[in-house]
N, C-alpha and C positions, 0 to 999 in steps of 0.2 A: 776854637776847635769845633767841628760841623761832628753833628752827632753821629754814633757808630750805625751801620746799618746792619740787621737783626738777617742772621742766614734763615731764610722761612722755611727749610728742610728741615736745618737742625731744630728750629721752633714746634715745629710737629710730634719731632721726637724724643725731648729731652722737656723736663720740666724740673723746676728749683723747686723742693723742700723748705719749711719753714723756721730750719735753721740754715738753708743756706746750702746743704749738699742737691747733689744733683741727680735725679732720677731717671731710669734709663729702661727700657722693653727688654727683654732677654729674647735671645737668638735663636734660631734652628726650630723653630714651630709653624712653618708656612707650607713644609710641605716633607716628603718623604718620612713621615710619621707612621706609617703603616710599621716599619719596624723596631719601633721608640714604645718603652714602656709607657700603659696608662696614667702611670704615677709621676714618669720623667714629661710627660707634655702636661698634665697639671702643675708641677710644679716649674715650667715654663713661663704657666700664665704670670705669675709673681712676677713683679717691677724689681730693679736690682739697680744698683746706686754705681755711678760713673766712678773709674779709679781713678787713685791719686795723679797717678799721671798723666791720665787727660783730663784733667778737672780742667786744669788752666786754660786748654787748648779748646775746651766745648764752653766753659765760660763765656771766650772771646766771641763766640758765634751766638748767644744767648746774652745781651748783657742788660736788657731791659726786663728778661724775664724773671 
């Protein structure tokens, strides 16, 4: 079998935990923030964990990492 090739998007934005879940950037902080609480774009910055049902699906794209 010829080894898997590694999608270099999703490698940018996804990184494995060191048990193994998968860590992900949280959404909607790039722009139109003027009318978003102070509180709701700090607590944007926070990393937030891939759900169960695409775990499998972003795994396949990530499998070296």
């Amino acid at each position: 079998m010829p080894k898997i090739k590694t999608n270099r998007s999703a490698a940018k934005r996804f990184n494995k935990t060191g048990s193994g879940k998968i860590k992900r950037a949280k959404a909607n902080k790039n722009h139109f923030t003027g009318k978003k609480a102070a509180k709701k774009i700090r607590n944007l910055r926070q990393s937030a964990l891939v759900s169960d049902g695409d775990f499998e699906r972003v795994s396949k794209l990530i499998p070296y990492k």
